[in-house]
Each structure stands twice: as structure tokens, then as C-alpha cells.
C-alpha positions in Angstrom: -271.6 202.9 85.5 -274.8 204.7 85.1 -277.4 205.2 88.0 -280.0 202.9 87.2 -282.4 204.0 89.8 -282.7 207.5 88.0 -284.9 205.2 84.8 -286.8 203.2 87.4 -287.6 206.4 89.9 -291.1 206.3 91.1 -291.8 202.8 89.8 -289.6 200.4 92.1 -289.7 200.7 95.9 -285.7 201.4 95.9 -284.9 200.4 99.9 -285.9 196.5 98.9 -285.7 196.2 95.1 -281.9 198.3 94.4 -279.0 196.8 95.9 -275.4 197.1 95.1 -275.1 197.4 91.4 -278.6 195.8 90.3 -282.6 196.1 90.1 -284.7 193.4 91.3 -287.3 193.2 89.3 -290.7 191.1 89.4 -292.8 190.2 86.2 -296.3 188.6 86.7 -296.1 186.7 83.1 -293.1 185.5 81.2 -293.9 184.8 77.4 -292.7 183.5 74.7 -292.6 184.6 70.7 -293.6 181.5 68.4 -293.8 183.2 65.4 -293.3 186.3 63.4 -295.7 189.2 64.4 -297.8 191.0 62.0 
């Protein structure tokens, strides 16, 4: 399996947001495509 915390290095504070085998991740909006884009 490749080392995900070498794409995410200097971006995610690894000691609370890497554990075992994933990434947690936060988002501050979730959206949703309605329609085609331009």
C-alpha cells in the first residue's frame, strides 16, 4: 500500500488526523453537482 502521508505532508497534522491505514479528513462544505458545467 502506498504511504499516503507522503501526498498530504505539510497539510494534515499527522499525530491526530493519520491512523492505521487512513486520513481523516475535515471539509467545511459538501456540495452537490445539479447540472452539467459549462
Amino acid at each position: 500500500m502506498t504511504d499516503l502521508t507522503a501526498f498530504v505532508d505539510g497539510i494534515v497534522h499527522e499525530p491526530t488526523q493519520t491512523e492505521g491505514r487512513g486520513l481523516d479528513l475535515t471539509v467545511t462544505e459538501v456540495h452537490e453537482v445539479t447540472g452539467p458545467g459549462r
